[in-house]
PAFI-952447 format. One record per residue: x, y, z of N, C-alpha, C in turn. Coordinates in steps of 0.1 Angstrom, whole numbers, padded with zeros to 4 digits, always signed. Example, Ala and Ser with C-alpha at 12.3 -4.5 7.8 and 13.67 -1.06 7.14 Angstrom:
// PAFI-952447
+0132-0057+0078+0123-0045+0078+0132-0033+0078 +0128-0022+0071+0137-0011+0071+0129+0000+0079 
// end
This chain:
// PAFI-952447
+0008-0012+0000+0000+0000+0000+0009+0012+0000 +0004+0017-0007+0013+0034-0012+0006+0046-0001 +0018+0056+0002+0015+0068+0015+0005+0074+0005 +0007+0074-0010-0007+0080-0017-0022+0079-0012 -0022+0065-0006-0035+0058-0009-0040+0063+0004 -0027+0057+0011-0027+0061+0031-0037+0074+0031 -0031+0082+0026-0030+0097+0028-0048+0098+0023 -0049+0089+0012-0059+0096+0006-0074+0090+0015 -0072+0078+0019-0080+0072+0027-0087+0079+0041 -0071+0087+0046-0075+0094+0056-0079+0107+0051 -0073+0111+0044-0087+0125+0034-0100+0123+0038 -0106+0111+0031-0120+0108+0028-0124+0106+0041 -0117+0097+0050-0124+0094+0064-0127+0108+0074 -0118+0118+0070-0117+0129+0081-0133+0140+0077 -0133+0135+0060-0144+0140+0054-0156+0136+0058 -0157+0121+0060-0170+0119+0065-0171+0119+0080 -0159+0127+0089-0163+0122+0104-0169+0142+0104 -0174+0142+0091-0181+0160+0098-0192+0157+0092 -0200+0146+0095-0213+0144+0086-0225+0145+0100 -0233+0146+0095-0245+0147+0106-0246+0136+0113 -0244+0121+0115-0240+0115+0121-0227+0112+0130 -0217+0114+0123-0201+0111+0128-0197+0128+0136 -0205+0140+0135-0201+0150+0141-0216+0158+0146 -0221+0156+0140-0232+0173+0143-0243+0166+0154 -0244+0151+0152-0251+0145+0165-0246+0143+0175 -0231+0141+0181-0223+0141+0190-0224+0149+0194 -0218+0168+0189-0220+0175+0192-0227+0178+0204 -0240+0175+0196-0257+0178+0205-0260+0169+0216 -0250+0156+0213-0254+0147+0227-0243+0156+0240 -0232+0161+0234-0224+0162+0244-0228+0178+0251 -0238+0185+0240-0242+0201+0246-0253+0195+0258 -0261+0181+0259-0267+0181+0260-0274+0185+0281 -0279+0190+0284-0278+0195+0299-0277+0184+0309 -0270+0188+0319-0266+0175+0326-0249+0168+0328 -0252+0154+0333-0242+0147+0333-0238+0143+0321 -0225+0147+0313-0222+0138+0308-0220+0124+0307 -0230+0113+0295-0229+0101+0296-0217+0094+0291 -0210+0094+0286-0201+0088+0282-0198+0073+0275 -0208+0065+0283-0210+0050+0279-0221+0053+0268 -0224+0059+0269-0240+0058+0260-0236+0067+0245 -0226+0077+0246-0226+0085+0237-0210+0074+0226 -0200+0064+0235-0195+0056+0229-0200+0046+0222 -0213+0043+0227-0223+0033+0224-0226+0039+0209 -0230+0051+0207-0235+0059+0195-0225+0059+0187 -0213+0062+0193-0204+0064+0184-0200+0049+0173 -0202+0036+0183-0196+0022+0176-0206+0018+0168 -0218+0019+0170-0229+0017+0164-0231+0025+0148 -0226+0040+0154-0229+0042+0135-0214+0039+0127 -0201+0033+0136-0188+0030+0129-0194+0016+0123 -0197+0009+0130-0202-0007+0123-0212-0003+0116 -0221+0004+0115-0231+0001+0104-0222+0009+0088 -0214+0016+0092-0209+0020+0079-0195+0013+0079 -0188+0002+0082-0180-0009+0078-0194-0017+0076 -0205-0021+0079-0213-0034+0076-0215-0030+0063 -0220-0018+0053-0220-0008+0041-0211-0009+0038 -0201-0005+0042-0188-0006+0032-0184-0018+0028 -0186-0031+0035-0183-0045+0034-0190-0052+0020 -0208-0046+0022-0213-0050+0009-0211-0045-0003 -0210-0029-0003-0203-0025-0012-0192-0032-0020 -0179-0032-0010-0168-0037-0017-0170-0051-0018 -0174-0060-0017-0178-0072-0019-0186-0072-0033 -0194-0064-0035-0196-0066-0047-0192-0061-0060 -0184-0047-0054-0174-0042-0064-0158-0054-0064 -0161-0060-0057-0149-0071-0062-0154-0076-0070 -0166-0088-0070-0173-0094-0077-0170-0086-0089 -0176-0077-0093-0174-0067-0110-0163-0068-0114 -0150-0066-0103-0139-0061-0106-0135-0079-0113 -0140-0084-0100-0131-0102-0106-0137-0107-0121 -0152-0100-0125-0155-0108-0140-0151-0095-0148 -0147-0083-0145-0140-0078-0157-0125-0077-0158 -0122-0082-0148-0108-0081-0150-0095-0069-0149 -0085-0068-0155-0083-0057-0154-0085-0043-0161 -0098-0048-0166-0106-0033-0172-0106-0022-0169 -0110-0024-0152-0114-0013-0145-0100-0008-0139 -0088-0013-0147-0076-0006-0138-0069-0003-0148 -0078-0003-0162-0071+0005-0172-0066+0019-0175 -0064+0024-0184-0064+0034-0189-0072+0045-0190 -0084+0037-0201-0096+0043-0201-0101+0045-0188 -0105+0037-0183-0112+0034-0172-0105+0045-0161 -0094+0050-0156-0086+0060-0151-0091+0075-0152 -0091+0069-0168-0098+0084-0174-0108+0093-0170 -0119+0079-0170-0134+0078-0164-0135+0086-0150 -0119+0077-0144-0122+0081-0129-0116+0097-0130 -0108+0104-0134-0104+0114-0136-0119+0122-0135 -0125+0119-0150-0135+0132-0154-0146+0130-0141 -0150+0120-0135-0156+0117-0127-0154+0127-0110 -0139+0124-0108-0136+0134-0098-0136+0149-0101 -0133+0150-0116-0132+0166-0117-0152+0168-0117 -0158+0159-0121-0172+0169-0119-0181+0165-0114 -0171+0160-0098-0175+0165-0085-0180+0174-0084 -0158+0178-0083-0156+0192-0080-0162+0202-0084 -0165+0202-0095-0176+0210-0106-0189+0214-0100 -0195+0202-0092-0207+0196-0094-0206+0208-0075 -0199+0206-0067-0195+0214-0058-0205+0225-0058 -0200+0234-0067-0202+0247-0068-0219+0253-0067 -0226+0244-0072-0241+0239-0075-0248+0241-0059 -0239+0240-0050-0242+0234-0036-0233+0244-0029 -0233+0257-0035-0224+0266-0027-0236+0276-0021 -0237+0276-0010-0244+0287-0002-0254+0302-0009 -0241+0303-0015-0245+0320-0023-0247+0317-0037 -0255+0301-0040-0264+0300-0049-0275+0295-0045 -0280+0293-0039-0290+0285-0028-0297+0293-0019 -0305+0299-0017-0316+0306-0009-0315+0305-0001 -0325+0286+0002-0329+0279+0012-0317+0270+0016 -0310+0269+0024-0298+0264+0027-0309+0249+0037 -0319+0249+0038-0322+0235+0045-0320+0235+0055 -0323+0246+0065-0314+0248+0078-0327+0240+0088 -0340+0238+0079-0351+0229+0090-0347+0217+0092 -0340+0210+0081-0335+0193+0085-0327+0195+0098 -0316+0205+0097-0310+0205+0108-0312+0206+0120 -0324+0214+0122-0327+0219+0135-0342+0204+0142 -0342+0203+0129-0348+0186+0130-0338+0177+0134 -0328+0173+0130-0317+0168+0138-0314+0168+0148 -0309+0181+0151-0309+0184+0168-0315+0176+0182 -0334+0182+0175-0344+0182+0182-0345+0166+0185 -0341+0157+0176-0341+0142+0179-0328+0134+0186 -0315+0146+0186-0307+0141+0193-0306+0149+0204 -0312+0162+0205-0315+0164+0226-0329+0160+0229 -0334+0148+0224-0349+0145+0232-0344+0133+0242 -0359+0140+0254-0354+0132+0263-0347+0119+0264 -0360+0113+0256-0354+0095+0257-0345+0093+0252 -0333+0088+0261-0315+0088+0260-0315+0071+0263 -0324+0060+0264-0323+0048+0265-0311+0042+0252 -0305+0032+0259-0296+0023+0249-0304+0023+0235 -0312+0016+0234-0319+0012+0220-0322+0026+0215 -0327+0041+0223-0328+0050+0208-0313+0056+0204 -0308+0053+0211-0293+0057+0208-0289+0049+0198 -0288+0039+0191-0289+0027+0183-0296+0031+0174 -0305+0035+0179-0319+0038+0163-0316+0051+0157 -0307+0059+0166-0305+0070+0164-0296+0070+0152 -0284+0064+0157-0272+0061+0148-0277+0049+0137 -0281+0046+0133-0288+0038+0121-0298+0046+0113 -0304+0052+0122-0310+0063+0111-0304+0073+0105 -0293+0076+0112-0282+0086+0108-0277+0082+0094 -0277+0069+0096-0264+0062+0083-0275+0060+0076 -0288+0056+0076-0293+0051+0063-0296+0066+0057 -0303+0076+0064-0301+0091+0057-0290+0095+0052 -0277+0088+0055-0265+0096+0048-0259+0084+0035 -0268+0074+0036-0260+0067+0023-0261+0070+0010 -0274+0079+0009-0272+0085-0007-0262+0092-0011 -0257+0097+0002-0249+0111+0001-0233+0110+0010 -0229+0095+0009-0216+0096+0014-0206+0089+0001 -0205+0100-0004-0195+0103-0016-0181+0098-0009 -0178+0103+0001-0160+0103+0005-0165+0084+0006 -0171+0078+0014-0163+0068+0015-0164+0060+0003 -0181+0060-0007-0180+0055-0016-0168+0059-0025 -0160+0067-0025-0146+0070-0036-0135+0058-0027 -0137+0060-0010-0126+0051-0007-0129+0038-0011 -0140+0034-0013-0141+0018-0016-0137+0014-0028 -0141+0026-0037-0134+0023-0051-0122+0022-0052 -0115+0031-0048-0103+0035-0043-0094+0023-0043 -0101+0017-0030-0094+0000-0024-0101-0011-0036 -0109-0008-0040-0111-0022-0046-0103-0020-0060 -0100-0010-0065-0089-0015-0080-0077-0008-0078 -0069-0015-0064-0062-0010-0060-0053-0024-0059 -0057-0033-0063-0049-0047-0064-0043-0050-0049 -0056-0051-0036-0050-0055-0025-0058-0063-0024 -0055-0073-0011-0063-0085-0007-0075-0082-0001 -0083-0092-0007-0095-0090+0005-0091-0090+0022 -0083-0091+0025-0082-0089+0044-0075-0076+0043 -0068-0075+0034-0061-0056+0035-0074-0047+0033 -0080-0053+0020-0092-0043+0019-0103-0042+0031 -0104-0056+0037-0113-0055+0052-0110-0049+0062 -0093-0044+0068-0090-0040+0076-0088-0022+0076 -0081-0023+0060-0087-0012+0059-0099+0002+0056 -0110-0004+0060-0124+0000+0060-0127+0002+0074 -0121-0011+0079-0120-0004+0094-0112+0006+0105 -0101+0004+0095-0096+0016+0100-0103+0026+0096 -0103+0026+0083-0116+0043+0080-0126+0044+0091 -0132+0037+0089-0144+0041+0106-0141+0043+0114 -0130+0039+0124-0122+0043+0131-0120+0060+0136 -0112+0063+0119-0105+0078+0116-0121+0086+0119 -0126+0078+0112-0144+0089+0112-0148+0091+0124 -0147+0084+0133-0155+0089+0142-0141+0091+0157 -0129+0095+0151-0118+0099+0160-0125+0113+0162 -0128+0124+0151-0132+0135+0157-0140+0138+0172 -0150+0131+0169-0159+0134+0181-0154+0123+0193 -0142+0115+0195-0141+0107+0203-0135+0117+0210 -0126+0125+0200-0118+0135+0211-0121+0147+0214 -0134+0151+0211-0143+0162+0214-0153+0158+0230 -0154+0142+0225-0154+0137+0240-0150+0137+0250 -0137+0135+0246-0124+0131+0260-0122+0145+0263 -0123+0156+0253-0122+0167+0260-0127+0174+0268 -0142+0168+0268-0157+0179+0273-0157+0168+0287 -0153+0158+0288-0151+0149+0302-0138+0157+0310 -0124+0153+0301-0113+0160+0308-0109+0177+0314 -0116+0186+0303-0117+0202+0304-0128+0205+0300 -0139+0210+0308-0151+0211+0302-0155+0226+0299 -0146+0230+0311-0143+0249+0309-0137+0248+0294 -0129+0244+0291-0125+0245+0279-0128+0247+0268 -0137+0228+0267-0140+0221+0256-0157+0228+0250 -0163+0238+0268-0175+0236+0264-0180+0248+0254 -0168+0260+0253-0171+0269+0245-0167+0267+0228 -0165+0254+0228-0159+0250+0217-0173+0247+0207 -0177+0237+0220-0186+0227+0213-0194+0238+0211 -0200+0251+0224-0213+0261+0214-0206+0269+0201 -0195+0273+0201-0192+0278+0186-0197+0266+0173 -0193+0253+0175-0194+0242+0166-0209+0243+0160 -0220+0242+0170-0232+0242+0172-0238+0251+0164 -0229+0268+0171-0237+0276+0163-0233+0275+0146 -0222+0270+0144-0216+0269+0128-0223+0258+0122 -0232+0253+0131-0235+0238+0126-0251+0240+0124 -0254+0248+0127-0267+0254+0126-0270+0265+0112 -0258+0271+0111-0261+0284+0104-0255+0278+0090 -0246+0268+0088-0240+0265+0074-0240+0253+0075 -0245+0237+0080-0244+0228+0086-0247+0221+0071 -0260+0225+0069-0267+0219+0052-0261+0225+0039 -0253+0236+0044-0244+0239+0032-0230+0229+0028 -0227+0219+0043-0218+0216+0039-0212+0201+0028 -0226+0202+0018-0225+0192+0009-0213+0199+0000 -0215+0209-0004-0211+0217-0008-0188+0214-0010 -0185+0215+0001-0172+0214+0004-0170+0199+0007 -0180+0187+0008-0178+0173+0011-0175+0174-0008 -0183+0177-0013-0183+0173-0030-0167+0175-0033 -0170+0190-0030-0156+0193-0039-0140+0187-0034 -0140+0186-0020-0128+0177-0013-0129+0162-0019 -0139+0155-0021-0140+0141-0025-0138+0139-0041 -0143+0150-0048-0139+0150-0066-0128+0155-0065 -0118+0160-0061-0101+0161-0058-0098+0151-0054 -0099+0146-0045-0093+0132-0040-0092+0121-0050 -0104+0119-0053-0108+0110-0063-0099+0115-0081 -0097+0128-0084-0094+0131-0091-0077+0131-0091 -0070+0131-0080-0058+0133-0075-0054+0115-0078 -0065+0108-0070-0060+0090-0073-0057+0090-0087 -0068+0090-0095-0069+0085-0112-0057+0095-0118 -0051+0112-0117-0043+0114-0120-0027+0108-0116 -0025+0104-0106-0013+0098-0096-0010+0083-0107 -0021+0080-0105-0022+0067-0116-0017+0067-0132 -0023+0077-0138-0016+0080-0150-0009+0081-0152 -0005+0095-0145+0008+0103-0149+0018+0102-0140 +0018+0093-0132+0033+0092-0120+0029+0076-0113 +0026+0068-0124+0028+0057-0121+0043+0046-0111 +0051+0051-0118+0065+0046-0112+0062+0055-0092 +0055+0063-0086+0056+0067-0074+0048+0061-0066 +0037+0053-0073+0027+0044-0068+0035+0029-0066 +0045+0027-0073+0053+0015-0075+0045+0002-0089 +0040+0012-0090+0027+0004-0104+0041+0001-0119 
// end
């Protein structure tokens, strides 16, 4: 495995730990009044890391399958190319989803979000349902890790590299808020004027931030498929 890939894997994972699941509902559990829980909010946290390894697993499982009846098609040339114009219009596609083209920035989903992650009932199981509904609402729209799976699957690694490395991505994703955790337990003078700046940024541009997920993930994606072309011998290809 090339520092390229390293590098780029943890790109994508740092991308998706600022998604409404892996950041903006943590957040809200940890503003939330009271004792901090800590068992329950780790609980949240492992629950939506496995369900997006349990996703990422079928995914790449069947993008092997493809990859194993076409062979090395999809690690051609053309096929590079594909992945090139593809990342560039993301990035493109980005701009579409920039604030100061958009009116209605969607700021009701968010404040709908919130409202379901400061309501009372804090029991084990809605904390679970919480985090599962998070991830099924965000699978249309998780670009970063759908690029890493591609990423790893015509990347000529084994299935147990490619297994382990998915988990490490889940991992990276939800390190943000582990240590947004450990902080609001260890300095809470600190940590807690942090989290209401976060809150208030997370409120006021929260839905805009498809916007900067697009265009960071059609770079990345566009940075692989170029690396591949044009500087093959630094990949070791």
């Amino acid at each position: 495995m090339s520092v390229g890939l390293a590098l780029s894997l943890a790109g994508l994972a740092l991308l998706d730990s600022t998604s409404i699941g892996t950041l903006f509902i943590p957040i809200w559990l940890l503003l939330t009044p009271g004792r901090v829980r800590v068992a329950r909010i780790l609980l949240y946290l492992a629950a939506i890391a496995v369900f997006y390894f349990g996703i990422g697993l079928l995914i790449a499982l069947g993008a092997g399958s493809v990859i194993g009846a076409v062979g090395d098609a999809l690690r051609s040339t053309p096929a590079l190319w594909v992945q090139l114009v593809i990342g560039v219009g993301l990035f493109i596609l980005s701009f579409r989803f920039d604030p100061k083209r958009r009116k209605n920035n969607g700021g009701g989903a968010i404040h709908r979000w919130r409202d379901r992650a400061t309501a009372e009932d804090t029991s084990v199981r809605w904390l679970i349902g919480l985090a599962l509904l998070a991830g099924l609402t965000e699978i249309a729209t998780m670009v970063p890790y759908l690029a890493a799976i591609g990423i790893l699957t015509t990347s000529n690694l084994s299935a147990l590299v490619v297994f382990g490395l998915l988990a490490g991505y889940c991992v990276v994703m939800i390190l943000p808020a582990g240590f947004l955790l450990a902080g609001r337990v260890a300095a809470r003078s600190l940590v807690e004027p942090l989290l209401q700046r976060l809150n208030t940024w997370i409120m006021k541009n929260g839905a805009n931030a498809t916007s900067w997920i697009l265009g960071i993930a059609g770079f990345l994606i566009a940075r692989d498929a170029a690396a591949r072309l044009f500087f093959p011998q630094m990949l070791g290809q």
